[in-house]
Structures are given as C-alpha cells and as structure tokens.
N, C-alpha and C positions, 0 to 999 in steps of 0.2 A: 301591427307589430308582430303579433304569435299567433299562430293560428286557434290553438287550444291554449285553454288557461281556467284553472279549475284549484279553487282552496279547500283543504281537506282540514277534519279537526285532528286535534291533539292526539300521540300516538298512546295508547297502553302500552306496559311493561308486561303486562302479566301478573300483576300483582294484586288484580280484584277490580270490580267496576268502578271504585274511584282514583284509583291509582294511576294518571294520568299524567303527560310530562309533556307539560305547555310550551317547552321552549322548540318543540320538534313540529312547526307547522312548516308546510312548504306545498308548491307548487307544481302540477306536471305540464310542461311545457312542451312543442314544438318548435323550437328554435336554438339559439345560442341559453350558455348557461351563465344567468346575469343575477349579484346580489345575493345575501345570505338567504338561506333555504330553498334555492331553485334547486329544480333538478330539469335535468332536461333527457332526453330518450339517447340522443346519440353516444355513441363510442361505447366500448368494452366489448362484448363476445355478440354474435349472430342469434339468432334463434335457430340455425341450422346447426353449429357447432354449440350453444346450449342441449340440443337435441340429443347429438351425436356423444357429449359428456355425460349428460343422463343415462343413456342407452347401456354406457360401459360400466358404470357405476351402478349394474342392475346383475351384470355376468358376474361369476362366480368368485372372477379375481376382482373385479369391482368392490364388492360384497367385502371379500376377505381385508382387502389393502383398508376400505372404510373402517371396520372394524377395530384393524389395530391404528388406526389413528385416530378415533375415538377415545380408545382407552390410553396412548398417551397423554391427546390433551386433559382426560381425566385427571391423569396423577397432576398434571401443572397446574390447571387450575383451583386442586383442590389447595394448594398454597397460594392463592389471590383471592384475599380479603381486599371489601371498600365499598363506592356507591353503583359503579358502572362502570359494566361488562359491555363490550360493541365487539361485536362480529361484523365483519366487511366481507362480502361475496357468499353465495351461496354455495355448499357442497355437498349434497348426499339431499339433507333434508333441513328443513328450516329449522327443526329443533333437535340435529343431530350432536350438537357441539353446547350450543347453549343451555341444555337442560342437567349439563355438567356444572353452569357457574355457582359459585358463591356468593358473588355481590348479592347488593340489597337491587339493583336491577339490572337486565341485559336485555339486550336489542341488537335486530339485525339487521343491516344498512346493505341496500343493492341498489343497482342502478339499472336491472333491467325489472319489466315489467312481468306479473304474474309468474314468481318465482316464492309466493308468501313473505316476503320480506315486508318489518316493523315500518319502513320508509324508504324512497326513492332519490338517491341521490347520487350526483356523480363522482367516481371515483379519487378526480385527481382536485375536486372544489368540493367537502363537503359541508352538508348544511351541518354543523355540529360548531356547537360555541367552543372557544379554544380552552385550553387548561381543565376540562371538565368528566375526561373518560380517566378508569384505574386502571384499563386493561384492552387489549384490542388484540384479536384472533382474525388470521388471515390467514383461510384454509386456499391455498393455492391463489388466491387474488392478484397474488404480482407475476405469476404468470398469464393469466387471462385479461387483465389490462391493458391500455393503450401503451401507457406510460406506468410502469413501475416506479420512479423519483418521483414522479408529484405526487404518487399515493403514498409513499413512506415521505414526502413533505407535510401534507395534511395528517397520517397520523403522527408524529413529531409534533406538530400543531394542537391537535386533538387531548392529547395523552398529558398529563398533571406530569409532577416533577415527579421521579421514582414510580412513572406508570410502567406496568408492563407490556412487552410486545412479543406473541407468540406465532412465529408463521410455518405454515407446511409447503413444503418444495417437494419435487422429481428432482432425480438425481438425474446430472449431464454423461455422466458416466456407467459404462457396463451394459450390462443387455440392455437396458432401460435407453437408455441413452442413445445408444445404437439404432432403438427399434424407433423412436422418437425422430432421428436423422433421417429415415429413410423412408417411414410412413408420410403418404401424400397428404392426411390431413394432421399430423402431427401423435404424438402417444402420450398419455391417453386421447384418444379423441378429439379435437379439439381445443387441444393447448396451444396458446401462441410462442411459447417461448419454455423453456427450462434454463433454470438459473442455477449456478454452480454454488456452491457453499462458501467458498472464498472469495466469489465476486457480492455474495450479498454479507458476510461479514465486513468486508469494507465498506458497501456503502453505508451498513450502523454504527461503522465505528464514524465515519465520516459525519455523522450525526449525534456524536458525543453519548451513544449507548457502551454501556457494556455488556458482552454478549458472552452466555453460558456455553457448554460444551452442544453439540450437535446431539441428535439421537437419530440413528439410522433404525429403519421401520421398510414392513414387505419384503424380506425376502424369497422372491421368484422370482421366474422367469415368465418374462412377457408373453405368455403367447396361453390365450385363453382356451384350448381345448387340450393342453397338458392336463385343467383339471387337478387335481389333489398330485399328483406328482410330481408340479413344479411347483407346489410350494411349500417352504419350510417353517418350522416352527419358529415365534418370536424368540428366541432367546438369547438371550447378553452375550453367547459367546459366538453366534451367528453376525451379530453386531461388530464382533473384534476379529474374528478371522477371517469372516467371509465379507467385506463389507465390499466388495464390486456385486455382489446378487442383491445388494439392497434398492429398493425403487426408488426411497422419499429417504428425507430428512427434517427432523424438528428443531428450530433454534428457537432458544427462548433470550431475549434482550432485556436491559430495562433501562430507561431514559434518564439518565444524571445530568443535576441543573447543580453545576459550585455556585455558590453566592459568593460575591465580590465585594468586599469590606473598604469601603473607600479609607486613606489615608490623610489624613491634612495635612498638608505641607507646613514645613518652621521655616518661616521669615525669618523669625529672630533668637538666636538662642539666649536663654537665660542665664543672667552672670551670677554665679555662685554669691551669697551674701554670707558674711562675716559672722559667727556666732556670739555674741557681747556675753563679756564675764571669763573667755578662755586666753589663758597665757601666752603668747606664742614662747615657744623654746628658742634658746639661743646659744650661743657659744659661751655667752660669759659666765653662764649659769655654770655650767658644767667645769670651767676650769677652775673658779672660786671655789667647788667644792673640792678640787682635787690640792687646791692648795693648803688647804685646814688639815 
C-alpha cells in the first residue's frame, strides 16, 4: 500500500515534560492522504521555492517587513484568550509568531518536512479534531498553498464558535504587486499566488465570518539594494495616505455560529374558556337604570 509508514508519539506544547496532547498522533506517509491524522509529503511549496523564501526573508527588506509583522500580530494576539493557538505554515522562524500567544497552548502545523514544525499535516485535510482550536494564524499560507478554499475549509472546521482567524497577505497592488507580475519566480520569492484584500474578504464572509478592518504593514519599495532608502517608517499616517507603497496586509476574522431555536408548530389553537362567577353586561342593565 505505502511505501513508508512510521507512528510517532504525542506532540508537546511547550509547556514542560508532561504537557503532552495525545490527540495529535499521525503518520508520515508516501502516498495519498487517507483517514484522520495522516499526513502525506505531497503538495504545498518545493524545497527549491521553500529555499528561495528563506533566502529573502534573511536580506534586509526581508528582515525589516518580518519585523513589523511580528509586532502586528503581537498587538492581535495579545487580545486572544483560550486553550489553543495553531499556526499553519511556516514563516520566518518556528517561534517567530507563536512566542506572541496567550493561550494556555500553541502549535505549529506544516506539511513540509524539516521546517521544525509541532506536526506534519496537510494543508487542505488537517489532522486536527473539529471544534477544538480558539485561534489559527496563517502567515502567508494561502498564498503558498495548492488550494487556498480547502485550507480556509478546514480551518472553518478546526476553529470553535467565536474562534479567531488572523492571516497575512502581499498586497496585488503597487510596486509590490507589479514586481510580483513580472518576477520569473514570483515576489517575494517563491509565492504562488497574491490574493487581493477584497477577494479574500468575500471568501470569509462566504464562510459566515465577520471580518475587522485591514491593516496595511511594510511600506517600501521592492527592490533590496535601495537599502534604508526605500523604506519608510510604520506609521498610521503612511497607512492612510500612502497605502499603494504598502506590501502586506493584516485581516483579523472571527467565525459566527447563530443557534437556531426550533419552533413547534400549533395544530390546534386553544379556545378561550369562560371565567365562572363574572356578569356578562347587557343592554337591559343599562336602560333600567336610565329609566329610575
């Protein structure tokens, strides 16, 4: 059936040598991805374009852009409270984002191999029990994916009711977006895709999220041997006037479940019954007295 097949134990959180979470056993596989907790090697990014993304994320704009989107998702996550934090894909370093959470635990979920990641799983099938995550951070993942909808199917899946969903994008537009067009392996390095702000607010709204305002992050100009002169300071008013020199954007979501209060239907309506001991009024009453 597979050619490899190998059971590994239970992952740590981080949270000391007994702090183990038994429900994350799985399997690395050669083949198709079958059954909860398989993971299987195929699909998502290359080792060449893994290479090629690391390499840019080491120059100076690299560096810079990590930075301040580090300290965004700082300020978000420091408002998600709960049990469990999941980061999907790696970006920067394995504990560049998660060493921000608040949960009582967090873990990092990739699907390629020797990237330090908590467990091996695939993107658009994850081994992850449903209803069970407070929070899931996807630093560029639905760019470097096969499929972007099955990955925001499964975390939809994943995410409890009023979970949160924080993702970081490249912006389709302005240098960024230009240099992205016309670069042979894509900008940064490596990206398969860039997704527009208004194409991915639809597909969360289409997923019954409601979705917070954007936050525009990195502004410079592409091009890595400007060096300190093409890039500008974070500030909120860089955000509002200049927002074609911005590279990325932050949307933060959060997943709304309405409960539905079923109604029973009336067969039969109930006939008013007679209260005993009361008068009815009448006409004769009233004229007899008029007659006295």
């Amino acid at each position: 059936m597979y050619a490899e097949a190998r059971e590994k134990p239970s992952i740590s959180y981080g949270l000391g040598a007994g702090a183990q979470v038994t429900d994350f056993k799985f399997w690395i596989i050669a083949g198709e991805l079958t059954g909860q907790g398989v993971c299987s090697r195929v699909g998502g990014m290359s080792e060449e374009q893994l290479k090629l993304t690391g390499a840019w994320l080491k120059t100076p704009l690299g560096r810079w852009c990590l930075a301040a989107e580090q300290r965004l998702v700082r300020r978000v996550v420091d408002t998600i409270f709960g049990e469990q934090f999941l980061q999907i894909g790696v970006w920067g370093g394995a504990d560049s984002f998660l060493r921000h959470a608040r949960t009582q635990r967090h873990a990092l979920v990739d699907w390629r191999d020797g990237v330090g990641a908590d467990m091996l799983s695939e993107p658009g099938r994850l081994a992850i029990a449903s209803d069970s995550v407070d929070a899931v951070l996807l630093p560029h993942t639905l760019e470097l994916t096969e499929s972007p909808h099955a990955l925001l199917r499964e975390v939809d899946r994943v995410l409890r009711a009023d979970g949160h969903l924080v993702t970081l994008t490249f912006k389709p537009g302005g240098p960024w977006g230009l240099r992205h067009a016309f670069a042979r392996q894509g900008y940064p390095p490596g990206q398969r895709r860039i997704i527009g702000e208004g194409r991915l607010r639809d597909w969360l709204e289409l997923l019954s999220y409601d979705v917070g305002p954007r936050t525009r992050y990195c502004h410079a100009l592409p091009f890595e041997s400007l060096g300190r002169l093409g890039r500008l300071s974070e500030d909120a008013w860089l955000a509002r006037w200049l927002p074609l020199l911005s590279g990325g954007y932050l949307l933060r979501a959060r997943k709304r479940v309405y409960p539905l209060t079923p109604i029973r239907p009336v067969w039969k309506r109930p006939r008013l019954k007679a209260v005993g001991g009361l008068v009815e009024p009448s006409a004769r009453t009233s004229q007899s007295r008029i007659r006295q």
